[in-house]
N, C-alpha and C positions, 0 to 999 in steps of 0.2 A: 633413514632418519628423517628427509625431507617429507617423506605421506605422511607418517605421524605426526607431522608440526600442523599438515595440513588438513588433513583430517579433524584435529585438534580444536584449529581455526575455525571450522563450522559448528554454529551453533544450532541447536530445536529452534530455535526463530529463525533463521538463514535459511533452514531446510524447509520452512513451514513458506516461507515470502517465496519463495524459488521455484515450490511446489504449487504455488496461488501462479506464480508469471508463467511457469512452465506449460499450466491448466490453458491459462488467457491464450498463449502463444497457440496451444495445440487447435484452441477453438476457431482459430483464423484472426484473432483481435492483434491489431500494431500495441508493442507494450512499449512505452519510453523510460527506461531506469535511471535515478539521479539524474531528476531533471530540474535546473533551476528556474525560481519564480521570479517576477519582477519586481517580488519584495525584498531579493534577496534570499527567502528559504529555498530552500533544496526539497524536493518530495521525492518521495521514493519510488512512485510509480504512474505514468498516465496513460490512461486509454485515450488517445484527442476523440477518436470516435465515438465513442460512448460519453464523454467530456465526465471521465470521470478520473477521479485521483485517489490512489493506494497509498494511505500509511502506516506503518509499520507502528504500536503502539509503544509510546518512550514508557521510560521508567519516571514516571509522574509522583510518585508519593517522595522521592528525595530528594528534590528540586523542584519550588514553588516557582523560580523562573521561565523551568523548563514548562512546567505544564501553561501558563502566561505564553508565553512564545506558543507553543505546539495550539493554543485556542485562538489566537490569532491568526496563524496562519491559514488554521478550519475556517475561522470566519470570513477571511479574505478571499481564500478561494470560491465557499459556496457564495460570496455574495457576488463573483466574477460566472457564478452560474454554473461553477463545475458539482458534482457529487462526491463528496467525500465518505468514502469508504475507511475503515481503519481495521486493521488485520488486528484479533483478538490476541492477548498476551497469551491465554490458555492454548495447550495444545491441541492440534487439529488432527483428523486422521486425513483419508481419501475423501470421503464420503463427504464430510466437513468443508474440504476444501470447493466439492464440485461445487456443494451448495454455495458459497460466498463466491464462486463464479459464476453461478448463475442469476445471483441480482445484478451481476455489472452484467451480463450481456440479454437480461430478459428486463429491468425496470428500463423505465426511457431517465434520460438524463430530462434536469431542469429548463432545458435552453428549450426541450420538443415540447415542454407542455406547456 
């Protein structure tokens, strides 16, 4: 009864984020998960190396706050010089996946150029 709860619990986006850090992880890149900012947001994922940051897309159409919050913190970040990345709501396969790891570890971040 417990693996069906838990099984349950993961979502196509859970598998699709997990499958993106799992990618990063295999390629040699340090991933940081739930890491907070000094604004106060939490981001879902940093490369320090790459000075890039992974987020996971909210659900923006049913919360005009949330997407307010979620554009602010985009903005904060890149203006601190990181790369913001945002994991597509649509589903990804492998293929999908390699490609959206391979702009974080083949573009340079903003700070190189």
């Amino acid at each position: 009864m417990g693996v069906s709860k838990i099984s349950q619990s993961i979502t196509p986006e859970m598998e699709k984020f997990d499958g993106i850090i799992s990618e990063l992880s295999r390629r040699g890149m340090v991933v940081l998960k739930n890491r907070p900012t000094r604004w106060g947001y939490v981001v879902d994922a940093v490369i320090p190396s790459a000075r890039v940051v992974v987020l996971k897309m909210p659900d923006l159409c049913r919360h005009k706050v949330a997407m307010n919050t979620f554009q602010d913190m985009k903005n904060r970040l890149e203006s601190d010089g990181y790369r913001v990345l945002i994991v597509p709501k649509i589903a990804m396969n492998d293929e999908q996946i390699n490609v959206f790891c391979d702009r974080i570890s083949v573009e340079p971040s903003l700070a190189t150029t």
